[in-house]
Kinemage of the C-alpha trace (Angstrom):
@kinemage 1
@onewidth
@group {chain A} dominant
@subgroup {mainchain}
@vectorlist {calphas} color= white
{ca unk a 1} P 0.000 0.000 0.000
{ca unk a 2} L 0.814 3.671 -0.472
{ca unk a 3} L -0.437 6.833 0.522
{ca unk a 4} L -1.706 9.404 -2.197
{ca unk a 5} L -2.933 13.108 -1.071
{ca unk a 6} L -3.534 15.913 -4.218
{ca unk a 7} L -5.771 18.995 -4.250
{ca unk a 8} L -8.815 18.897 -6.178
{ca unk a 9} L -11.083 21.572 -7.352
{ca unk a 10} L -14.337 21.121 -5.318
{ca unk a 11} L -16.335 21.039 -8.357
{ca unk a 12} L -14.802 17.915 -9.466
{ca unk a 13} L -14.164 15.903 -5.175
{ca unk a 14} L -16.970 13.918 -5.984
{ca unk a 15} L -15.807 12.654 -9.656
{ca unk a 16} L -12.736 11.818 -7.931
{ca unk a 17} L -13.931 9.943 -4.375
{ca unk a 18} L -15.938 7.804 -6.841
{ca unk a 19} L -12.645 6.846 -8.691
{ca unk a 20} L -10.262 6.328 -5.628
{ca unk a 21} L -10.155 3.520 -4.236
{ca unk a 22} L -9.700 3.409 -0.496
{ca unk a 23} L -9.377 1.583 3.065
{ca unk a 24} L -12.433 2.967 4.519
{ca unk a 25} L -13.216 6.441 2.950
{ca unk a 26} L -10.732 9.056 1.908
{ca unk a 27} L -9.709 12.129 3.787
{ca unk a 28} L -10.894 15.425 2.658
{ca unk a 29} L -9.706 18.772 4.043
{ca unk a 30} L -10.718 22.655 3.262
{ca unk a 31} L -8.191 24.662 2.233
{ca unk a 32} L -7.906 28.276 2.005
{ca unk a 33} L -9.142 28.863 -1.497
{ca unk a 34} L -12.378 27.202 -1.010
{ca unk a 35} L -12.968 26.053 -4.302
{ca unk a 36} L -10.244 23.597 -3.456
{ca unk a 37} L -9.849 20.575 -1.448
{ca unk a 38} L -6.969 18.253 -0.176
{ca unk a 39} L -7.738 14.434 -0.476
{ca unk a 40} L -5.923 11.876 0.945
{ca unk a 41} L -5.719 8.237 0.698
{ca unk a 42} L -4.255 4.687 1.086
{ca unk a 43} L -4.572 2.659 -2.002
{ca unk a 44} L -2.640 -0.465 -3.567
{ca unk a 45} L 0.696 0.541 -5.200
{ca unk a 46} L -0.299 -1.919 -8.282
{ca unk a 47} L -3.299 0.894 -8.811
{ca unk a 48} L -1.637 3.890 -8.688
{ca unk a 49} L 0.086 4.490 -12.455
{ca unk a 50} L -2.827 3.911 -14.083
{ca unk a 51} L -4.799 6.072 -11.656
{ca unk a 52} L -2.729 8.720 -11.402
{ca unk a 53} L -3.663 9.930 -15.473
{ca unk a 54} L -7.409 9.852 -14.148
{ca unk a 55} L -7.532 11.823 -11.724
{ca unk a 56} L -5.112 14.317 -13.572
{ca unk a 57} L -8.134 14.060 -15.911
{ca unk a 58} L -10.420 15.057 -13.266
{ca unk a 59} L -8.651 18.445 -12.484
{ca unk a 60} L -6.260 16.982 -9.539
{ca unk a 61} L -3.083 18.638 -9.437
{ca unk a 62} L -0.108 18.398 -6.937
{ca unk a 63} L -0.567 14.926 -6.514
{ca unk a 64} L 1.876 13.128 -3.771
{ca unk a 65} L 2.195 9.498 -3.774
{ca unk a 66} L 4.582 8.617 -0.372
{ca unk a 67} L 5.330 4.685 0.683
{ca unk a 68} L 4.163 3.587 4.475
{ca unk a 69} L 6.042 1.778 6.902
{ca unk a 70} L 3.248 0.301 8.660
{ca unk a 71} L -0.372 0.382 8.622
{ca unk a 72} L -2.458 -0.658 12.082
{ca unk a 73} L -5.962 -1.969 11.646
C-alpha cells in the first residue's frame, strides 16, 4: 500500500472519491481557497500508475504518492 494526497477543485471531489479507491473512505480537508480541497488516501501501489492519469483528468493537481512503513488496523 501507499499513501496518495492531491488537491482537487471542489467542483470535481466527488468525480474523484468515486474513482479512488480506499481503506475505509478518503480524507478530505478545506483549504484556504475554497474552491479547493486536499484528499488523501491509502490505495494499492499496483493501482496507482494507471490512476494517477485519471484523476489528472479530473482536475487533480499536486498529486503526492509517499510509501508507508506500517499500517495498524
Amino acid at each position: 500500500k501507499v499513501g496518495l494526497k492531491m488537491n482537487v477543485p471542489q467542483k470535481q471531489l466527488q468525480a474523484v472519491v468515486d474513482c479512488l479507491p480506499s481503506e475505509r473512505s478518503p480524507t478530505i480537508a478545506s483549504l484556504a481557497n475554497q474552491e479547493w480541497v486536499a484528499v488523501e488516501t491509502v490505495i494499492g501501489e499496483a493501482v496507482v500508475r494507471e490512476l494517477i492519469p485519471k484523476l489528472k483528468s479530473l482536475g487533480a493537481e499536486g498529486i503526492v504518492e509517499y510509501p508507508l512503513n506500517k499500517i495498524v488496523h
